[in-house]
Each structure stands twice: as structure tokens, then as C-alpha cells.
N, CA and C atoms as an extended XYZ file, in Angstrom:
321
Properties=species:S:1:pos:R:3:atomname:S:1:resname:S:1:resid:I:1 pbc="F F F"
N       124.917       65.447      106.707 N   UNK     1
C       124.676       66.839      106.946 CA  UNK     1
C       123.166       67.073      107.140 C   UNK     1
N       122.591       67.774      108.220 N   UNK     2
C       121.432       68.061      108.663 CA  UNK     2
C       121.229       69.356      107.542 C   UNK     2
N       119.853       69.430      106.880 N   UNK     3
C       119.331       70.414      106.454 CA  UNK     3
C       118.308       71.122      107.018 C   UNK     3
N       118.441       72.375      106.745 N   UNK     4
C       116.791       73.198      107.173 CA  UNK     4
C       115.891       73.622      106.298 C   UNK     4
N       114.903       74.259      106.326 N   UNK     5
C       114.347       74.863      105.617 CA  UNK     5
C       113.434       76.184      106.461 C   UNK     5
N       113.478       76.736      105.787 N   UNK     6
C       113.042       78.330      105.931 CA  UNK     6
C       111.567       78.747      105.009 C   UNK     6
N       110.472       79.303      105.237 N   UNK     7
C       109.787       79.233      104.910 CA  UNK     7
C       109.398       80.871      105.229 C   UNK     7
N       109.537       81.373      104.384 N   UNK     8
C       109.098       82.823      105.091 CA  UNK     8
C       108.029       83.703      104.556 C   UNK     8
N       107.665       84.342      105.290 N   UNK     9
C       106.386       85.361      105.105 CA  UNK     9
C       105.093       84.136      105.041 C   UNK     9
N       105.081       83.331      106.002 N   UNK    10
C       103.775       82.749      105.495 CA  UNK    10
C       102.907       83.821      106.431 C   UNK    10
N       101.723       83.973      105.703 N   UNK    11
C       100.450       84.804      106.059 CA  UNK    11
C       100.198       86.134      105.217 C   UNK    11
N       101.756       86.280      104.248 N   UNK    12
C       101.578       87.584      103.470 CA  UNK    12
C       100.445       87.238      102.687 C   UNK    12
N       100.258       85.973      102.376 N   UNK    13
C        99.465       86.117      101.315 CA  UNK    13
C        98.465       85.136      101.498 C   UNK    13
N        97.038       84.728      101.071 N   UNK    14
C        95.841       83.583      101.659 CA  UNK    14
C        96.467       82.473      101.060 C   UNK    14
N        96.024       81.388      101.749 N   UNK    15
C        96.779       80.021      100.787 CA  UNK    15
C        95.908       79.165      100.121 C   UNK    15
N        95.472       78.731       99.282 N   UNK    16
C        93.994       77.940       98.606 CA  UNK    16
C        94.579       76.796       99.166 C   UNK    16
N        93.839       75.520       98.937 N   UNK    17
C        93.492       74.090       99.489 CA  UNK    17
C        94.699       73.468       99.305 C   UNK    17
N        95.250       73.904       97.915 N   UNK    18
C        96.746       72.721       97.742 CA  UNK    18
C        97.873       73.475       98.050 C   UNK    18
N        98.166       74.545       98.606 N   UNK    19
C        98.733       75.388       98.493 CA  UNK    19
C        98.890       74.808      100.416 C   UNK    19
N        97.991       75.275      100.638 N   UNK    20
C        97.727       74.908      102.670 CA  UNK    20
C        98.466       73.323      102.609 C   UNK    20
N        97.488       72.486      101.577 N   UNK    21
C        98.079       70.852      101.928 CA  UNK    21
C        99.608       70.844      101.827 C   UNK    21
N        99.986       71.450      101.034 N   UNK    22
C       101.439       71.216      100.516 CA  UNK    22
C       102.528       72.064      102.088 C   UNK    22
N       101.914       72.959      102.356 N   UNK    23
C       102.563       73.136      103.558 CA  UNK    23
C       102.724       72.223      104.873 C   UNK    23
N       101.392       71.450      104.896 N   UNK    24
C       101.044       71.053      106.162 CA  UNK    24
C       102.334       69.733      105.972 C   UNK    24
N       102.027       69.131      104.528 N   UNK    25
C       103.378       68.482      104.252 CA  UNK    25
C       104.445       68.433      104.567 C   UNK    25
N       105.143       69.821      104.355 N   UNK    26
C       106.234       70.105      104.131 CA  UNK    26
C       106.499       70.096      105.832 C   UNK    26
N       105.631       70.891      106.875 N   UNK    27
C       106.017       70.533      108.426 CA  UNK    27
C       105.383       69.522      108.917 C   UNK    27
N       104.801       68.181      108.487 N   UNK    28
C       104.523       67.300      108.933 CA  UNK    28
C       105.626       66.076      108.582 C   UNK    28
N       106.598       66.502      107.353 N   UNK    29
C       107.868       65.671      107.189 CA  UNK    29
C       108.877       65.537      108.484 C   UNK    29
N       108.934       67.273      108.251 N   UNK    30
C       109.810       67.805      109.156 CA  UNK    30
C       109.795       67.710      110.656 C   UNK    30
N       108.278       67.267      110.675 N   UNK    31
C       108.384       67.462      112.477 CA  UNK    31
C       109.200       66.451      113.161 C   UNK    31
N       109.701       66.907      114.330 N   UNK    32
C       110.896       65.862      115.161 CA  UNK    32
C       111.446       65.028      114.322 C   UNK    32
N       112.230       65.885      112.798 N   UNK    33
C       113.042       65.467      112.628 CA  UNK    33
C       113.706       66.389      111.831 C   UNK    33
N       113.589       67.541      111.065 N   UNK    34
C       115.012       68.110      110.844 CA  UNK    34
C       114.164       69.591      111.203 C   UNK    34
N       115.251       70.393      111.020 N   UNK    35
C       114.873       71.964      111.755 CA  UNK    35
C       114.150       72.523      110.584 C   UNK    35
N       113.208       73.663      111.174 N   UNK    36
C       112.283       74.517      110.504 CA  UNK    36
C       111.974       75.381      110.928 C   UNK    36
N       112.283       76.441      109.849 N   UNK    37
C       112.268       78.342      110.346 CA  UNK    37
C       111.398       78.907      109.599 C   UNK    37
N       110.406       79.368      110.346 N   UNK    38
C       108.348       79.653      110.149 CA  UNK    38
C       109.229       81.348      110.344 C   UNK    38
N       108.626       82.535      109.353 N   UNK    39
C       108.561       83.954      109.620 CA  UNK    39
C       107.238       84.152      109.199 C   UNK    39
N       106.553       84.980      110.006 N   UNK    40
C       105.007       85.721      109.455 CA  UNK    40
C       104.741       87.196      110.388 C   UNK    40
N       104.625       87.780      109.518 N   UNK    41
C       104.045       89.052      110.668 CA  UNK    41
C       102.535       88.926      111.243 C   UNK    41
N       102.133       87.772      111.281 N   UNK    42
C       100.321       87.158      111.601 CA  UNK    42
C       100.666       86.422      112.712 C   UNK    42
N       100.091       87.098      114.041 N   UNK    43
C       100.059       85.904      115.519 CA  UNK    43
C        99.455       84.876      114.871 C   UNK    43
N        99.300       83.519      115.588 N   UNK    44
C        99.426       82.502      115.615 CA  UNK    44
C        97.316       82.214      115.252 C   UNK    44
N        97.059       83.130      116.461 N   UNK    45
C        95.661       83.521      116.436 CA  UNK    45
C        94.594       83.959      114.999 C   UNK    45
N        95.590       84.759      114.120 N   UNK    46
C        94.938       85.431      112.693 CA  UNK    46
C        95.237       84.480      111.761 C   UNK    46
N        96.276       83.239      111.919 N   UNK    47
C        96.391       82.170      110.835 CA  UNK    47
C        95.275       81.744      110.402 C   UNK    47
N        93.757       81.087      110.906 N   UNK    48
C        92.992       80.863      109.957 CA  UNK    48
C        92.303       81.878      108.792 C   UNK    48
N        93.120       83.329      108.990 N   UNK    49
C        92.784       83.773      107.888 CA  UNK    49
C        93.490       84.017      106.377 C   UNK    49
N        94.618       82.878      106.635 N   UNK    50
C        95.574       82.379      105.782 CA  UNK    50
C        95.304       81.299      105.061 C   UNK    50
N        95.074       80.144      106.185 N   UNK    51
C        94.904       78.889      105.557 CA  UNK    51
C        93.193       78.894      105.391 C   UNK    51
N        92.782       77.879      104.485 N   UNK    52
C        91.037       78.193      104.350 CA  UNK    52
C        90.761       76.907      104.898 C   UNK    52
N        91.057       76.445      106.117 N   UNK    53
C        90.989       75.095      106.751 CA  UNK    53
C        91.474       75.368      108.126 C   UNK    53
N        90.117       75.471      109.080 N   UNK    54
C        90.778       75.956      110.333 CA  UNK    54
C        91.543       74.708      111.143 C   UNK    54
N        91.097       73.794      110.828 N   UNK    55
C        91.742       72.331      111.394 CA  UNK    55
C        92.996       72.603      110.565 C   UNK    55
N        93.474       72.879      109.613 N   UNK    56
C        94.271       72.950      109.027 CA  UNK    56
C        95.574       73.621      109.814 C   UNK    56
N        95.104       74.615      110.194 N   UNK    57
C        96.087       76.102      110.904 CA  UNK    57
C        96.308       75.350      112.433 C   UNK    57
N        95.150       74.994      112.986 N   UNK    58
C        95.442       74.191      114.159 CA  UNK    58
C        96.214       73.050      114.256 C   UNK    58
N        96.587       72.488      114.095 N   UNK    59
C        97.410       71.164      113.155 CA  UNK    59
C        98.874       71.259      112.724 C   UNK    59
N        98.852       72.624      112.020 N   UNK    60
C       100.040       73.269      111.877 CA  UNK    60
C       100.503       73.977      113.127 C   UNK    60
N        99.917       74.790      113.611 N   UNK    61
C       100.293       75.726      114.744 CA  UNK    61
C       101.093       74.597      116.021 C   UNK    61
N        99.835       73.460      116.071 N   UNK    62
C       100.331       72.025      116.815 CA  UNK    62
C       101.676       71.961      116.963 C   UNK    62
N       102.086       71.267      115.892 N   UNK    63
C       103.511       70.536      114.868 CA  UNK    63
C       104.471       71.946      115.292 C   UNK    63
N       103.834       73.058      114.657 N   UNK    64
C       105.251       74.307      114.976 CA  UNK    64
C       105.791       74.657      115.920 C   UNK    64
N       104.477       74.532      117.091 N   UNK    65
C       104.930       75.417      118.533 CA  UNK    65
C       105.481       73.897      119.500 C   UNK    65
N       105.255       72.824      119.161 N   UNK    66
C       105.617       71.656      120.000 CA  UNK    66
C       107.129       72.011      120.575 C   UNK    66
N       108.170       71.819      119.777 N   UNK    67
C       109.220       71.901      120.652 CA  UNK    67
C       110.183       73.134      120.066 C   UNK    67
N       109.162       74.077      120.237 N   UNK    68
C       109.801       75.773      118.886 CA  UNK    68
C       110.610       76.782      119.743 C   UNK    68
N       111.217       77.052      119.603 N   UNK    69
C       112.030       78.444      120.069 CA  UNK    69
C       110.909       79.913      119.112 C   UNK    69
N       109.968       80.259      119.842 N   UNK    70
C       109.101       81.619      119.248 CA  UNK    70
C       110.215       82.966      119.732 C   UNK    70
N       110.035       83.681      118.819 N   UNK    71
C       111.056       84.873      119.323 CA  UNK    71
C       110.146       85.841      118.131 C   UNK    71
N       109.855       86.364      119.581 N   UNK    72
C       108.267       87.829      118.949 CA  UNK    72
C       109.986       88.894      119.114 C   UNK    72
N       109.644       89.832      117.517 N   UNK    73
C       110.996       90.740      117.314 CA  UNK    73
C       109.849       91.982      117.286 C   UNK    73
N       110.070       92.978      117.758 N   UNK    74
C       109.129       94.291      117.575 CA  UNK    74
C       110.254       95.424      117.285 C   UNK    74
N       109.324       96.119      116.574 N   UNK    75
C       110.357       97.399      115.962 CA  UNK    75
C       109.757       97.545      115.004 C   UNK    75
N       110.561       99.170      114.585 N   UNK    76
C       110.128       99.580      113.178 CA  UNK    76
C       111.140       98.656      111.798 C   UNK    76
N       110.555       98.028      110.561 N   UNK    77
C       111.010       97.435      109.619 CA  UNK    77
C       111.989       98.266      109.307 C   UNK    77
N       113.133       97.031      109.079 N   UNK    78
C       114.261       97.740      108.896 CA  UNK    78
C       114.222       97.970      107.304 C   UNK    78
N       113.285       97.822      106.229 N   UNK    79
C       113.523       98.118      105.366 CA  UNK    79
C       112.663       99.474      105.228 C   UNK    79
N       111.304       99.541      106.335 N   UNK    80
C       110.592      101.406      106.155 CA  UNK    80
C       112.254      102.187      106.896 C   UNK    80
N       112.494      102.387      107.504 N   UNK    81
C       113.565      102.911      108.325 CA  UNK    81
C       114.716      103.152      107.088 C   UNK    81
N       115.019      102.245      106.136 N   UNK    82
C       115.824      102.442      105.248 CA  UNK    82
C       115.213      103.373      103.913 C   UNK    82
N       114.088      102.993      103.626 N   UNK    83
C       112.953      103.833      102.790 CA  UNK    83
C       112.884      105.123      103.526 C   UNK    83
N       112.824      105.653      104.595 N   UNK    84
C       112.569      106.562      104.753 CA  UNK    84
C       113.781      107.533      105.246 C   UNK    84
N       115.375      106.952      105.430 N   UNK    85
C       116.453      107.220      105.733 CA  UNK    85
C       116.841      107.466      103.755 C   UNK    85
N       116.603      107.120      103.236 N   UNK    86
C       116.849      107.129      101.448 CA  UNK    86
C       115.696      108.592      101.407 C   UNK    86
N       114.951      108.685      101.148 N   UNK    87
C       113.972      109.513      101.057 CA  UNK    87
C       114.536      110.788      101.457 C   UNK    87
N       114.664      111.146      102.965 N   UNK    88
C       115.188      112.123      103.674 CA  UNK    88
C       117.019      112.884      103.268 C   UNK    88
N       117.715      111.782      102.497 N   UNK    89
C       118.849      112.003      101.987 CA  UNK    89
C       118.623      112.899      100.267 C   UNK    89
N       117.800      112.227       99.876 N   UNK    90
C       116.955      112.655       98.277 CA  UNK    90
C       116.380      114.205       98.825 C   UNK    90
N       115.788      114.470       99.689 N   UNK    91
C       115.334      115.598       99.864 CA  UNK    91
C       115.850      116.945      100.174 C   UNK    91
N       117.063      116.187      100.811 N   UNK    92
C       118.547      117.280      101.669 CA  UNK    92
C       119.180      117.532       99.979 C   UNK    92
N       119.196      116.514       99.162 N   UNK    93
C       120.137      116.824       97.880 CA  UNK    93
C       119.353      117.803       96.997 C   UNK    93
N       118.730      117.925       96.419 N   UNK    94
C       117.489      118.215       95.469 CA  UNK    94
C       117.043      119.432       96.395 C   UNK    94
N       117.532      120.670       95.654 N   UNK    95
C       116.170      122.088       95.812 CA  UNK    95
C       114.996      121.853       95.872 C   UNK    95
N       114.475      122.423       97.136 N   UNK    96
C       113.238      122.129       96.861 CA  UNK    96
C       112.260      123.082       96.110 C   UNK    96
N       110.914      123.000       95.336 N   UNK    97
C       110.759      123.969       94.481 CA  UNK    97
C       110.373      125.272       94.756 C   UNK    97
N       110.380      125.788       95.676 N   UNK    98
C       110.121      127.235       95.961 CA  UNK    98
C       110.996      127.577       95.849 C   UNK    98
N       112.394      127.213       96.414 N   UNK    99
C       113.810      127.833       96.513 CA  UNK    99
C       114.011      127.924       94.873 C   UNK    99
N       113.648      126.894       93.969 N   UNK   100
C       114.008      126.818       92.411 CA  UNK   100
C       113.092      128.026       91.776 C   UNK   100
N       111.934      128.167       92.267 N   UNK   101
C       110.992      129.329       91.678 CA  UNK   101
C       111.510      130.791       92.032 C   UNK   101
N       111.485      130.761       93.204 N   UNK   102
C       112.887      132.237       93.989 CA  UNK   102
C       113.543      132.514       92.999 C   UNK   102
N       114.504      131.491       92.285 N   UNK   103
C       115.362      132.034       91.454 CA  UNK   103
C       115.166      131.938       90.021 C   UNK   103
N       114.333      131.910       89.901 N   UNK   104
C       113.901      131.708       88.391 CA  UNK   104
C       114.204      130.571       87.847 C   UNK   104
N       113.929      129.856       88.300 N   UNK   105
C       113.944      127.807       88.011 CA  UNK   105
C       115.790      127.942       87.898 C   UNK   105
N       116.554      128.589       88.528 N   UNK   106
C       117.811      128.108       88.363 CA  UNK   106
C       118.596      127.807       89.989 C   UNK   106
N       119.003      127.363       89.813 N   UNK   107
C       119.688      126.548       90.918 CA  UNK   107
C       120.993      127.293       91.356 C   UNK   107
């Protein structure tokens, strides 16, 4: 059985020295030979402000984009869209407080 691995949100956060090595690892095992699924909201371009090793990001970027299926997704996050679809439901339920002051804080 072929395995993958998934690696996601790299760029949410900076990566220190062993943190970067241990990645470069983890897709230098993997390269041309089992599958690997990279998510980051950081073009390819802003990665050295992830890894603290620009040979590092280059190297990686190498290995990822060699034989990669990239699929750029644009849109609004489906989890703000849900935050703000929750929000707008909370607001329709709940008096708002002028209408509660109108009546003398009663509903």
C-alpha cells in the first residue's frame, strides 16, 4: 500500500534551523517516490520568509514543483464565510439593544 503525507499550512508559522532541516527531510525522502500534499497560503516567492535558509526554500521549492500538480484555489475562506454566516444568524436571533431599551429592557 502506497502512503502519503500531507503537510499543511506550511508558512503559517517561521520555521527555526531544525524545524526547516526536518522538513527538507521529510520531502527529500519523499521525492520520486511516494506522494506529497504541500498547503500554504505563501506563493512560492515569500517562502524564504518561512524557512531562515534561503538555499533551504530553494531546494525545497526544487523537489516540490519538479513533477507537482500546483492548483492556486482563490476565494473567500470557507471558514470567514462560515464565521460570518454564524454571526449574522446570532444577530437576526437576539434583540438588538435599542429595541430592548424601547421597552424597558423587556423583550
Amino acid at each position: 500500500m502506497l502512503s502519503s503525507t500531507l503537510v499543511d499550512e506550511v508558512g503559517y508559522l517561521a520555521y527555526d534551523a531544525r524545524a526547516a532541516d526536518l522538513i527538507f527531510q521529510l520531502v527529500s525522502r519523499r521525492y520520486e517516490r511516494r506522494s506529497l500534499l504541500i498547503t500554504t497560503n505563501l506563493p512560492f516567492k515569500h517562502w524564504d520568509t518561512v524557512f531562515p535558509n534561503a538555499s533551504c526554500a530553494v531546494a525545497l521549492i526544487d523537489r516540490l514543483t519538479h513533477h507537482a500538480e500546483i492548483l492556486v484555489i482563490e476565494g473567500q475562506s470557507y471558514r470567514r464565510r462560515e464565521a460570518e454566516l454564524t454571526r449574522q444568524q446570532r444577530s437576526r436571533k437576539r434583540p438588538s439593544r435599542k429595541r430592548a431599551a424601547d421597552n424597558g429592557g423587556q423583550q
